[in-house]
ZATORDREN-605396 format. One line per 5 residues: their letters; for each residue z, y, x of C-alpha. Coordinates in steps of 0.25 Angstrom, whole numbers. Example, Ala and Ser with C-alpha at 12.3 -4.5 7.8 and 13.67 -1.06 7.14 Angstrom:
// residues 2
as	31 -18 49 | 29 -4 55 .
// end
This chain:
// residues 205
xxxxx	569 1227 -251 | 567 1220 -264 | 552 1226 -267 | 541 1233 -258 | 535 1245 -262 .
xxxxx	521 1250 -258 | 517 1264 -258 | 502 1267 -260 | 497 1282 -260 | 485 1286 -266 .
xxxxx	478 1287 -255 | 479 1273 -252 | 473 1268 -265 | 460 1265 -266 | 452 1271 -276 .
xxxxx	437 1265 -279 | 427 1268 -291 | 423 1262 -301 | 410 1263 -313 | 421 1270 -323 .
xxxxx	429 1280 -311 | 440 1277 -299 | 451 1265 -297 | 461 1266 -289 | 469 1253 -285 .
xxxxx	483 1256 -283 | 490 1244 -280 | 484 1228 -281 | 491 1214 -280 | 491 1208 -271 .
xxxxx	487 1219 -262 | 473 1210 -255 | 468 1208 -269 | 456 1214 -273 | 452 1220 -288 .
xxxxx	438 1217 -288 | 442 1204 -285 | 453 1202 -299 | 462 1194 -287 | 475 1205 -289 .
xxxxx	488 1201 -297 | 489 1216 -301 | 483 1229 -297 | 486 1245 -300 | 475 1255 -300 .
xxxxx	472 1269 -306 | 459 1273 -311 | 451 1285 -315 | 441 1283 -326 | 429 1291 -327 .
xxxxx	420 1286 -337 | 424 1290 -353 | 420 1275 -355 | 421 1261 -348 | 424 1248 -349 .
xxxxx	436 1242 -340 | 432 1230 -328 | 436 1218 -336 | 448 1210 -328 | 451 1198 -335 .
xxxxx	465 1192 -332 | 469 1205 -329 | 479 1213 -338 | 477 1226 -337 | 486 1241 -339 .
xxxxx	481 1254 -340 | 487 1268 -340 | 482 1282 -340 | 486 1291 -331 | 475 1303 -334 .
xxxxx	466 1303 -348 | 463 1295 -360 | 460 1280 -359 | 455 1271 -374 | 453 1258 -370 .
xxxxx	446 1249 -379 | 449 1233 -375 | 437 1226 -384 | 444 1216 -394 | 459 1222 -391 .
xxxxx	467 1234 -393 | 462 1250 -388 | 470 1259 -383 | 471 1275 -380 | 479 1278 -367 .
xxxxx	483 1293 -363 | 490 1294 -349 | 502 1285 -347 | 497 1276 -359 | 492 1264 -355 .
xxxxx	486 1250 -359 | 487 1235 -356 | 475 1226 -358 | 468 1212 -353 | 457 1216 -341 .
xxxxx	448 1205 -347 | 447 1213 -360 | 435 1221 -362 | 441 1235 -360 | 435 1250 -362 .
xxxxx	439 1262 -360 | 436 1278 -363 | 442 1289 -356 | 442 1296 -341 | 458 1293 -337 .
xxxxx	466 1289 -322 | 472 1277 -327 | 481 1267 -318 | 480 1251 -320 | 488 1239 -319 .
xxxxx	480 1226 -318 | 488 1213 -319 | 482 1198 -316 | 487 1187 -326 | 501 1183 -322 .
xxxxx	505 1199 -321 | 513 1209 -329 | 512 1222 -328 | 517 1236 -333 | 512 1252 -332 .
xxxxx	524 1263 -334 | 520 1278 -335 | 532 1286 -328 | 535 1302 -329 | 544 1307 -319 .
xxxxx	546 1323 -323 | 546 1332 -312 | 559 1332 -306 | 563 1320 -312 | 565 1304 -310 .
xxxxx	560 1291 -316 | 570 1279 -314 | 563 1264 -316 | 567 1250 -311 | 558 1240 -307 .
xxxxx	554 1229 -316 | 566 1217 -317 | 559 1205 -311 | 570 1194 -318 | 557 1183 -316 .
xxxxx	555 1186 -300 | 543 1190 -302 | 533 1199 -293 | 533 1215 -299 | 526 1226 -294 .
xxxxx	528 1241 -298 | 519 1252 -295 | 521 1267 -297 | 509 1275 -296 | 514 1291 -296 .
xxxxx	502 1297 -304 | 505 1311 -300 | 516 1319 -295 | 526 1315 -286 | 537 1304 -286 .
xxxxx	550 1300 -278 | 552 1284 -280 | 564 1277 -276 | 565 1263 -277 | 579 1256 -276 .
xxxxx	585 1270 -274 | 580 1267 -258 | 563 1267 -257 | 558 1281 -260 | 543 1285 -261 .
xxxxx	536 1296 -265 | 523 1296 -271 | 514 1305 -277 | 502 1305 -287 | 493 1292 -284 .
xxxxx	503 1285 -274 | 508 1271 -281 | 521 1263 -276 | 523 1248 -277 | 534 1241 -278 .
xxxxx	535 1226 -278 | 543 1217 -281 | 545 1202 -280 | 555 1189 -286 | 566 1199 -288 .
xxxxx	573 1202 -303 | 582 1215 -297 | 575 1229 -301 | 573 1241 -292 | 576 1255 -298 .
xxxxx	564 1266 -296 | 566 1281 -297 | 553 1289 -298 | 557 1305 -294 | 547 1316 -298 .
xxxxx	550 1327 -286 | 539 1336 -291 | 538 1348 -301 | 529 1339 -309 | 531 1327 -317 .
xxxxx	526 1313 -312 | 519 1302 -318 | 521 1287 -311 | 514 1275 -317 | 523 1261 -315 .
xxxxx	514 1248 -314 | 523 1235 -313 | 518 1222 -311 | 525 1208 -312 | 519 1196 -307 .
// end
């Protein structure tokens, strides 16, 4: 098999408070690092934010991408650019910037330490419908890793036409993949009456 895969149901995140609401870590590289810490190459988490106002953690060398899953989101990075997200929006900023933020939202995050590269994709598979999508090319033989975090509803994923998982709303499968340039095609089917909504997090490093 040219990639594994790790399938992480919700109740296996953890999920811990903090002064401005709830994080949840979804997935962390490599897996014994810590986030207090800062010793991680890259690390996905959701969050739910309680307060109409607070400033983000400052996390120099760490680049940072934000979506919103649920709300409104400003944030205001002090000598750089502002930005208003709605739900599937997101942002890209530096951790070390000095960073505030208005509005209660669910938001899901990407961290990446210096030497990474990373990308967020909102996907909306209709009810009854299917979403195709390839894994990244990998031409330099680098290490990627792609996460898909099933935000509600329920999903059929096949990978390769031969692995096959369902998940449902918080569950996130990883696939990772390492030295190879060949690409792997991925199929998202939405089984339910409802539409779905999957957030993709890729990672090259």
């Amino acid at each position: 098999m040219p990639y594994s895969i790790q399938l992480i149901r919700k109740n296996e995140q953890t999920t811990n408070k903090w002064s401005g609401g709830f994080t949840t870590q979804l997935a962390i590289y490599p897996e014994n690092a810590d986030y207090l810490e800062r010793n991680f190459k890259w690390r996905i988490s959701s969050a739910i934010v309680e307060l109409e106002e607070s400033i983000f953690t400052p996390l120099p060398g760490i680049n940072r991408l934000i979506m919103v899953i649920d709300g409104e989101l400003t944030l205001e990075h002090e000598g750089h650019h502002h930005v208003h997200l709605k739900p599937y929006e997101q942002d890209r900023f530096n951790g070390g910037w000095t960073t505030r933020s208005f509005g209660k939202v669910r938001d899901f995050n990407l961290m990446l330490s210096e030497g990474c590269n990373g990308y967020l994709e909102a996907i909306t598979v209709e009810k009854g419908g299917y979403h195709e999508t390839v894994n990244l090319n990998n031409p330099d033989k680098l290490q990627i890793a792609e996460a898909f975090y099933c935000i509600n509803g329920q999903v059929h994923i096949t990978i390769d036409d031969q692995e096959a998982i369902d998940v449902e709303e918080g569950d996130l499968i990883l696939l990772s993949r390492e030295h190879l340039e060949t690409s792997s095609p991925i199929k998202l089917f939405n089984r339910a009456e409802a539409e779905a909504n999957v957030i993709r997090a890729s990672v090259i490093f």
